[in-house]
Backbone as a printed PyTorch tensor [residue, N CA C, xyz], in Angstrom:
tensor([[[  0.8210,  -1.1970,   0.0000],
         [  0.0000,   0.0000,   0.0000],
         [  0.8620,   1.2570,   0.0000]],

        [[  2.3230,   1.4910,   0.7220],
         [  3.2120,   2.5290,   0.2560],
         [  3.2340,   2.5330,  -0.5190]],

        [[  3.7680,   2.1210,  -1.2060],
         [  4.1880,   2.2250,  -2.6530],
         [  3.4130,   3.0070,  -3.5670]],

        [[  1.9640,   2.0700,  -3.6870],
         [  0.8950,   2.7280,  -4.0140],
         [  0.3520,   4.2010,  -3.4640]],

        [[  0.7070,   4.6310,  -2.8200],
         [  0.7530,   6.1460,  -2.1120],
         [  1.7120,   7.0790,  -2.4700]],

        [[  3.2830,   6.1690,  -2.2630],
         [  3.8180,   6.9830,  -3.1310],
         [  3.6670,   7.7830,  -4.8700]],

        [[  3.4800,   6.4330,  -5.3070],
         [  3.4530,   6.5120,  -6.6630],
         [  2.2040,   8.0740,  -7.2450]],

        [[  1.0210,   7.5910,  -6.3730],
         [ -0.3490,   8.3460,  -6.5920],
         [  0.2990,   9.5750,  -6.1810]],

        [[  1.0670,  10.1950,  -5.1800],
         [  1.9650,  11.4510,  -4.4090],
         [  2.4970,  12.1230,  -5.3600]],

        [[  3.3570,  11.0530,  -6.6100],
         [  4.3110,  11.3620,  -6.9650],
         [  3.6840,  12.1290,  -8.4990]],

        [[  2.6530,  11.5430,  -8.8820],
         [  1.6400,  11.7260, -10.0360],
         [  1.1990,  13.0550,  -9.6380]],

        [[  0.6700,  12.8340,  -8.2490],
         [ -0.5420,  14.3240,  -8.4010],
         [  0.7440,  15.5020,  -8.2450]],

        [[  2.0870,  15.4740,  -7.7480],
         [  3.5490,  16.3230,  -7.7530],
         [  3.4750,  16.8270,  -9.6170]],

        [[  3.3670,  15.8270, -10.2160],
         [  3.9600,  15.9120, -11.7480],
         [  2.6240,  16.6090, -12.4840]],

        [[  1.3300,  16.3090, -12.0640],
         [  0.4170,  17.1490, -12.3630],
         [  0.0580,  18.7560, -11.9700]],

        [[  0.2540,  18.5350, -11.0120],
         [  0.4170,  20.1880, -10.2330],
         [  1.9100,  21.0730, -10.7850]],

        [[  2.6740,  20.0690, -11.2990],
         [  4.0950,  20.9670, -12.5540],
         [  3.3920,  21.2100, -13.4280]],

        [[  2.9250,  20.2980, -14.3580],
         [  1.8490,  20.4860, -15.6080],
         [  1.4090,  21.6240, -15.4960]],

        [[  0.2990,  21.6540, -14.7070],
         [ -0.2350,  22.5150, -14.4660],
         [  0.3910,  24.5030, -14.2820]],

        [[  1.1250,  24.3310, -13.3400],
         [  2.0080,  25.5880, -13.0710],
         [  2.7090,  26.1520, -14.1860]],

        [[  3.1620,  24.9470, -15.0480],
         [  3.5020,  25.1440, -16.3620],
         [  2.6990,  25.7430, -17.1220]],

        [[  1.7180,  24.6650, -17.9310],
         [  0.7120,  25.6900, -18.5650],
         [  0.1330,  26.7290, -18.5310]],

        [[ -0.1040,  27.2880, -17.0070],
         [ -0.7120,  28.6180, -16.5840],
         [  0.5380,  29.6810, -16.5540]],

        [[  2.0150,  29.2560, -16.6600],
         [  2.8390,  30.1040, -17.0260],
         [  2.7050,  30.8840, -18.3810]],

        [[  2.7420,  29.5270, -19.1170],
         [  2.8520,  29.7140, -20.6100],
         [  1.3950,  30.1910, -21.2580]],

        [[  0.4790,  29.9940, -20.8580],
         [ -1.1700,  30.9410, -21.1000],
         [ -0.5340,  32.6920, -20.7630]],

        [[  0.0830,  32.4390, -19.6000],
         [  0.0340,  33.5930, -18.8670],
         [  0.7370,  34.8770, -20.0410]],

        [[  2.2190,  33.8330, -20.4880],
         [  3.1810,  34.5830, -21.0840],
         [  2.7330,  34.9600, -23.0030]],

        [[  1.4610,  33.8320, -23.4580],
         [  0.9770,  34.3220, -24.3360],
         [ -0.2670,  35.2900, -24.1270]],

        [[ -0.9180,  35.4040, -22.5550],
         [ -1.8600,  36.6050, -23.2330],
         [ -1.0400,  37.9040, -23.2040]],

        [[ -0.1410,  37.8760, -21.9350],
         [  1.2450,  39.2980, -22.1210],
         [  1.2630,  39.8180, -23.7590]],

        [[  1.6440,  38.8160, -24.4150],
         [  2.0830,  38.6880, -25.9790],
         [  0.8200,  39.3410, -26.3380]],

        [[  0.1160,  38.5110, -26.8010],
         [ -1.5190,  39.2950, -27.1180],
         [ -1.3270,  40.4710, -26.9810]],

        [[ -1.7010,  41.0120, -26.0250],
         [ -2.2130,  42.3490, -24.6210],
         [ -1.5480,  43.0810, -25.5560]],

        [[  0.3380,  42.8690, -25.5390],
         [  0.9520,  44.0360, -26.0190],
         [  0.7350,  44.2020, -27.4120]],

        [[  0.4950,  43.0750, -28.1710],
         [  0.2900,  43.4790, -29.7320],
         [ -0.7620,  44.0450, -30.1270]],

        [[ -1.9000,  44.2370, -29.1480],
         [ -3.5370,  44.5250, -29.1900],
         [ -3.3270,  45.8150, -28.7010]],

        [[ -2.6410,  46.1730, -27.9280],
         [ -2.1160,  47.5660, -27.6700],
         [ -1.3860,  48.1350, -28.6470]],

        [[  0.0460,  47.4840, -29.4550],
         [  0.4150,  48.2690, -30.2760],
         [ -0.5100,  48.4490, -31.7880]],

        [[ -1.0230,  47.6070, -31.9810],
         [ -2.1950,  47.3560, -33.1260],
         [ -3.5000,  48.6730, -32.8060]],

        [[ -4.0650,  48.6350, -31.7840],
         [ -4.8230,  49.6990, -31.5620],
         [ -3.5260,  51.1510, -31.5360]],

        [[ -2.9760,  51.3390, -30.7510],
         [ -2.2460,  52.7370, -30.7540],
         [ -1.8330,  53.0210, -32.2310]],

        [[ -1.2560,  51.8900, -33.3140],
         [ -1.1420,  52.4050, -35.0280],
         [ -1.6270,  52.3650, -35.4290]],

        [[ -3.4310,  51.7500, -35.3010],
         [ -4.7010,  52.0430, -35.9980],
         [ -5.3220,  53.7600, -35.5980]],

        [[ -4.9360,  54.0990, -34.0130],
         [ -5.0390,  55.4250, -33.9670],
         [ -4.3950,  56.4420, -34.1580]],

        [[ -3.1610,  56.1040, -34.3760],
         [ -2.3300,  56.9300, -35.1790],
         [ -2.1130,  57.0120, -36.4640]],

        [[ -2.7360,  56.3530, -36.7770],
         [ -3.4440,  56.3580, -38.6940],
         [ -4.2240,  56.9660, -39.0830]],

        [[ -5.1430,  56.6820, -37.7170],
         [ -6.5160,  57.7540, -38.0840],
         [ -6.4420,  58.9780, -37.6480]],

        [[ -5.4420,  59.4740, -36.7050],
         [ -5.5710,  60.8650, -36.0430],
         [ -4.6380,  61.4050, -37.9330]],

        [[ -3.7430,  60.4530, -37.7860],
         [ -3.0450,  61.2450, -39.1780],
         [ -4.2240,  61.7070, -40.1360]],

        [[ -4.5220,  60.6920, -40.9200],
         [ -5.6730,  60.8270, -41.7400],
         [ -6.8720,  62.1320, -41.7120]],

        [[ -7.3710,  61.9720, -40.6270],
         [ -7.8490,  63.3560, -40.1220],
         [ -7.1360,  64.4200, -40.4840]],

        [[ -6.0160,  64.7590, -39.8000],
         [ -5.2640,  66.0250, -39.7730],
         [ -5.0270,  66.3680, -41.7130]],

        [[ -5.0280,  64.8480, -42.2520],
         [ -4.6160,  65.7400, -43.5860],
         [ -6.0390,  65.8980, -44.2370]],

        [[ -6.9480,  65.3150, -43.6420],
         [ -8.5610,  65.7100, -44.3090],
         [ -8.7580,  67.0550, -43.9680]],

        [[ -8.4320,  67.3060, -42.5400],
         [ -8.5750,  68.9290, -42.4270],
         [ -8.2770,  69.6190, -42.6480]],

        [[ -6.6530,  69.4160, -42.9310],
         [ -6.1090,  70.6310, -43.6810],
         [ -6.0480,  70.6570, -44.7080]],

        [[ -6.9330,  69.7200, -45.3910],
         [ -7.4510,  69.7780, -47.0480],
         [ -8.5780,  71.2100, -47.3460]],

        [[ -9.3020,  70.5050, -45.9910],
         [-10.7690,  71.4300, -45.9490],
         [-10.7840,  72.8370, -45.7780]],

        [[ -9.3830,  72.8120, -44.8350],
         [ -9.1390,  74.7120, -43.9440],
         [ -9.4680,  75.8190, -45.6210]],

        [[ -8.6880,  75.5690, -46.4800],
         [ -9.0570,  76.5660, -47.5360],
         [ -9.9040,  76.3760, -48.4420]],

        [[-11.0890,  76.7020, -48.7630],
         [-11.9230,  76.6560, -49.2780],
         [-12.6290,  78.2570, -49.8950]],

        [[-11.4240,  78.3120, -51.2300],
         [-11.9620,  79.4140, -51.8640],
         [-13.7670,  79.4650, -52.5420]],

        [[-14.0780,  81.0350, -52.5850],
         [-15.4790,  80.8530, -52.3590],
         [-15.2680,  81.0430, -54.2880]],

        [[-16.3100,  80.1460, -54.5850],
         [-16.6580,  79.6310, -55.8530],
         [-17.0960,  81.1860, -56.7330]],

        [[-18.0030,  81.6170, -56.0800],
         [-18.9150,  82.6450, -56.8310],
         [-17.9750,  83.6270, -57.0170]],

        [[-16.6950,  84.2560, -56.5030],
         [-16.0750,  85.4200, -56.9020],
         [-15.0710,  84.7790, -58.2790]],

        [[-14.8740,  83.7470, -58.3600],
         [-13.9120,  83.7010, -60.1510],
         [-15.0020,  83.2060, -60.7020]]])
């Protein structure tokens, strides 16, 4: 019956690594994610703030039609 205790000890040890493991490595790919979803949003808004700025300063002069 030791033995058998050990062994079952030694399993649920190697499962609870598994484990600690995988929730490392989840952990260290949503980091990954997070930051690329951050840099992906911050150069989608810095595309669009650009974009803007040159739509507006397309618009700022707008000679009036009826005097030529």
């Amino acid at each position: 019956m030791g033995r058998l205790v050990r062994g079952a000890v030694k399993f649920n040890i190697i499962c609870i690594h598994v484990i600690l493991n995988s929730q490392q490595i989840i952990h260290s790919h949503l980091n990954a994610l997070s930051r690329n979803m951050s840099l992906a949003i911050g150069d989608a808004s810095w595309h669009a703030n650009e974009q803007q700025g040159r739509e507006s300063n397309g618009d700022s002069f707008q000679p009036d039609k009826r005097r030529s």
